[in-house]
C-alpha positions as CSV (number, residue, x, y, z in Angstrom):
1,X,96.0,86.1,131.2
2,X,97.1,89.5,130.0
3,X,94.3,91.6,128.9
4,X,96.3,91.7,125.0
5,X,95.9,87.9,125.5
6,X,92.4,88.4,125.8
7,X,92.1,90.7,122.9
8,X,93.8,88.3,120.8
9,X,91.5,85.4,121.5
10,X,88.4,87.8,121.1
11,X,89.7,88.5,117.6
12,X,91.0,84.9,116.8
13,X,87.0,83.8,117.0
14,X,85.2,86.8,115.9
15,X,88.0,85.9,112.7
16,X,86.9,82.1,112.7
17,X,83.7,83.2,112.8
18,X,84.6,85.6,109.5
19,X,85.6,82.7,107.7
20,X,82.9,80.4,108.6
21,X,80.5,82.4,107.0
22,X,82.5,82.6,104.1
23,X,81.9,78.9,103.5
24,X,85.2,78.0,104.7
25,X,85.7,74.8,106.8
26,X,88.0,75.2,109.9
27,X,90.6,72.3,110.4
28,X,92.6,73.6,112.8
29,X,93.0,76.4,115.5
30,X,96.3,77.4,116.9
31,X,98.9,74.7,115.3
32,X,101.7,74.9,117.6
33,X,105.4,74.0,116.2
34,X,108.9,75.0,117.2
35,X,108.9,77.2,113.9
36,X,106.1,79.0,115.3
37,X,102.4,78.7,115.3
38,X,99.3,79.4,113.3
39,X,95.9,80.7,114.4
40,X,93.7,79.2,112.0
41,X,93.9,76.9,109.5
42,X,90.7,76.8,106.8
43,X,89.9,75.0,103.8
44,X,88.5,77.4,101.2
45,X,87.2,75.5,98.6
46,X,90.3,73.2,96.4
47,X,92.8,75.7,98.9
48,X,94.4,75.0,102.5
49,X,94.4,78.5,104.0
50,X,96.7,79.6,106.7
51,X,95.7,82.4,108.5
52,X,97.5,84.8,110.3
53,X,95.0,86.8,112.8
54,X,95.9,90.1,113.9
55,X,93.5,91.8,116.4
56,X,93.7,95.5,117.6
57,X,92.4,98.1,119.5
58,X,93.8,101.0,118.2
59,X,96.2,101.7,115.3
60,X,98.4,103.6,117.4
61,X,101.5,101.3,117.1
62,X,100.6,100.6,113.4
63,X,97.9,98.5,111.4
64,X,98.1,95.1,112.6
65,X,99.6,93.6,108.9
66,X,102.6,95.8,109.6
67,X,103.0,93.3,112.8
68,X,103.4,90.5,110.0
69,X,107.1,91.5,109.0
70,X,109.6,89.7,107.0
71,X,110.8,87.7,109.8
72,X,106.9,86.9,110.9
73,X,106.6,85.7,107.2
74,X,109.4,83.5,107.4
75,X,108.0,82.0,110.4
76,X,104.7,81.6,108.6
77,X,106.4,80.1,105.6
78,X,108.3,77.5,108.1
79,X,105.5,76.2,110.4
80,X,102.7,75.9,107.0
81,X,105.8,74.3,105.4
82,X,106.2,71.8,108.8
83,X,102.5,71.1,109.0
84,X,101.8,70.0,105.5
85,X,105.2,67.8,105.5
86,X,103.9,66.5,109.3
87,X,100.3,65.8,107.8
88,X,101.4,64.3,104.5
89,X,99.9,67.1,102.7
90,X,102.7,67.9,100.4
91,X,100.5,68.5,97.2
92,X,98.1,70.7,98.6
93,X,97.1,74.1,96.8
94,X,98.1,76.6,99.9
95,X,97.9,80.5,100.9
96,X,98.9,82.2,103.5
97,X,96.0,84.8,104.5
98,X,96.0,88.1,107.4
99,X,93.2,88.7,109.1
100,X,92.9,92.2,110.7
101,X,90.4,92.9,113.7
102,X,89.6,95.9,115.0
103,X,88.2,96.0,117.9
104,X,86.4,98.8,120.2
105,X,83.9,98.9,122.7
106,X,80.9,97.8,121.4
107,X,81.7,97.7,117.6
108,X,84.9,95.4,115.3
109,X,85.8,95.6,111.7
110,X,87.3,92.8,109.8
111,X,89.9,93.4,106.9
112,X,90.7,90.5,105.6
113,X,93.6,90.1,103.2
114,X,94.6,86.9,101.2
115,X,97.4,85.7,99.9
116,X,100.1,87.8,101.9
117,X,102.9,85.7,100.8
């Protein structure tokens, strides 16, 4: 696996983690559909939260929410819109969420911003 593989895992649990202690309930990790996928899928309360995990090292390319561009949104939009048709989930209160992780040697951050969309 490719070491930004790796990162991206790291920063996908250290996120589900996150969220757990929030009080959020995880229902789903890594929801694969042709319209794309999502990394975690929460329930927050009354909301379904689709969340969009974005893990760095540095921001030398950018902050990772600039990586979660119009045509990243639409394919967001398309796979939550696919799942909760595919679960029968229609009338479900939904967001779409970004986590950020930053990761360094011994340290991460977590910026976590809600509904992007």
């Amino acid at each position: 696996m490719y070491l930004r593989h790796e990162i991206g895992k790291i920063g996908e649990e250290l996120a589900a983690k996150y969220i757990q202690s929030l009080g959020y309930t995880i229902v789903e990790r890594n929801f694969a559909a042709i319209q794309g996928e999502i990394d975690i899928i929460a329930r927050d309360k009354k909301e379904l939260v689709f969340i969009e995990v974005k893990t760095r090292t540095n921001t030398l390319y950018g902050k990772p929410i600039e990586a979660v561009n119009t045509p990243k949104q639409e394919h967001l939009i398309s796979t939550v819109k696919y799942y909760l048709y595919s679960k029968h989930l229609e009338n479900e209160f939904v967001r779409i969420d970004v986590i950020e992780v930053y990761i360094n040697e011994s340290t991460y951050k977590i910026n976590h911003i809600k509904q992007i969309i």
